[in-house]
C-alpha positions as CSV (number, residue, x, y, z in Angstrom):
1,X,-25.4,-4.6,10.6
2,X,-21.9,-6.4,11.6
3,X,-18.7,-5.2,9.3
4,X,-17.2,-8.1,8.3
5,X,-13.7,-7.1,9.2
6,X,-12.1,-9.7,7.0
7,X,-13.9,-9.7,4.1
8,X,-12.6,-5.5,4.0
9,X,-9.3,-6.4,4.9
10,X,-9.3,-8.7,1.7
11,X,-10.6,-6.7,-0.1
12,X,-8.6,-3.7,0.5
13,X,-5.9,-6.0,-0.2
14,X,-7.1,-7.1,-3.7
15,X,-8.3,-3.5,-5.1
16,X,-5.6,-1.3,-3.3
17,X,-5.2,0.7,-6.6
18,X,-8.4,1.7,-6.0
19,X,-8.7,3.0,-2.7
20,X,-7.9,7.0,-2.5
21,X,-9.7,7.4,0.8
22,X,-11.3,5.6,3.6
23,X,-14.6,6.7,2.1
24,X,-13.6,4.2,-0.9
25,X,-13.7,1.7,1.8
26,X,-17.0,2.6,3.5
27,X,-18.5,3.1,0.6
28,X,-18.1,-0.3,-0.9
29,X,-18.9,-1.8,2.4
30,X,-22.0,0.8,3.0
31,X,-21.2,1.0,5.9
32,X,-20.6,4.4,8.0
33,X,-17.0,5.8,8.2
34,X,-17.1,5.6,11.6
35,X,-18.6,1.9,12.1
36,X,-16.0,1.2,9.8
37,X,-13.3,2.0,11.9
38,X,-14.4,1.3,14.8
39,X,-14.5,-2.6,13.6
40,X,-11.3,-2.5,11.9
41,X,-9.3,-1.5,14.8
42,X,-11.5,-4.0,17.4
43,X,-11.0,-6.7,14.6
44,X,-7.3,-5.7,13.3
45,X,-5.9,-3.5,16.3
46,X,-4.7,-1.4,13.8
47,X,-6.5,1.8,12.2
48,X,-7.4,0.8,8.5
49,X,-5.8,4.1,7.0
50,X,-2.7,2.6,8.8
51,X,-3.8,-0.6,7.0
52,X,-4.3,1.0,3.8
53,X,-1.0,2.8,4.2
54,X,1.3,-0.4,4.7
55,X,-0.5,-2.4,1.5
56,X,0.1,0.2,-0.1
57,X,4.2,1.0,0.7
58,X,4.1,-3.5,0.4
59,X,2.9,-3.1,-3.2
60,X,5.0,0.1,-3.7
61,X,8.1,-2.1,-2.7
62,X,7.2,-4.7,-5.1
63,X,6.7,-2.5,-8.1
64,X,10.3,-1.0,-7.5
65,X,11.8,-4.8,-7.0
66,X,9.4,-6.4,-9.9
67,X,9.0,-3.9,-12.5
68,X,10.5,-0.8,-14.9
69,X,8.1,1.6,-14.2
70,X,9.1,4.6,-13.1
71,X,8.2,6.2,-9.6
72,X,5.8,9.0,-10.7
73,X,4.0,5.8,-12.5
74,X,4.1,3.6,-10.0
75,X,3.0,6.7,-7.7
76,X,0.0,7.4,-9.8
77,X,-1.0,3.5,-10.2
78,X,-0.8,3.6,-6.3
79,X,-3.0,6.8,-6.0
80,X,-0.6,7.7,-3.7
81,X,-1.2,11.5,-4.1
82,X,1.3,14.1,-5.3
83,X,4.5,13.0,-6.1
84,X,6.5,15.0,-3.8
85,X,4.2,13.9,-1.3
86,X,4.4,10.4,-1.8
87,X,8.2,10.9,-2.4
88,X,8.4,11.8,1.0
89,X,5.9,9.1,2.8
90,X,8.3,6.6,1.0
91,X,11.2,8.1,2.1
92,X,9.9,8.3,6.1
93,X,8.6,4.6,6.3
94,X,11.6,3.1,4.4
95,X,14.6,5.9,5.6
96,X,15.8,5.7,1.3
97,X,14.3,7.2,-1.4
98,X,12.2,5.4,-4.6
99,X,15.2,5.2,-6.6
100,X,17.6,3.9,-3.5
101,X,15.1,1.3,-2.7
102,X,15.1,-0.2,-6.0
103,X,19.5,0.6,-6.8
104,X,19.4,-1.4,-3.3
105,X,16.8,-4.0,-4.0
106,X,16.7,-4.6,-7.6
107,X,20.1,-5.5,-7.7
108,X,19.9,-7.8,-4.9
109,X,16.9,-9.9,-6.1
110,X,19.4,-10.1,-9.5
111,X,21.7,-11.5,-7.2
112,X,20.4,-14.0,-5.5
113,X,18.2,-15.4,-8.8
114,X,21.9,-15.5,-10.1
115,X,23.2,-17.7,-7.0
116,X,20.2,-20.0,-7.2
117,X,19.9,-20.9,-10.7
């Protein structure tokens, strides 16, 4: 049976507070781990924990911009692991902390909503 590469890349996309592992994915699917990735990256060039990785630091981003919640929460709503740990994946793909993304971020959005209206 064909993996139909787009409908997991959607719905990865919809449910990514629910995906803690690849097996999440395959399990959904039913397909095999290894099928699984071996379509994603023919499909997508791109592994799908690498996928998984960057929706996940996209929606990360947002929450910081978007809402009040704090890091741990956001963290935890993300299932990005243990908080030091995520801390520290945030920190490598972005080069600022949580709380310097949003200082930097929030305050800009504020900014420009400011200019336009």
């Amino acid at each position: 049976m064909a993996t139909d590469v787009a409908a997991v890349r959607n719905w990865v996309e919809q449910n990514i507070t629910e995906i803690r592992t690849y097996d999440d994915v395959a399990g959904k699917f039913r397909v095999s781990r290894e099928s699984l990735r071996k379509a994603f990256v023919r499909k997508e060039k791109v592994t799908l924990t690498r996928f998984i990785g960057s929706i996940k630091l996209q929606r990360c981003q947002e929450l910081l911009r978007t809402s009040d919640l704090l890091c741990f929460q956001i963290i935890y709503e993300l299932k990005l692991g243990r908080e030091d740990v995520a801390a520290r994946w945030f920190k490598r793909q972005t080069g600022m902390t949580m709380g310097e993304y949003r200082r930097c971020y929030k305050n800009r959005d504020v900014a420009i909503t400011t200019m336009v209206a």
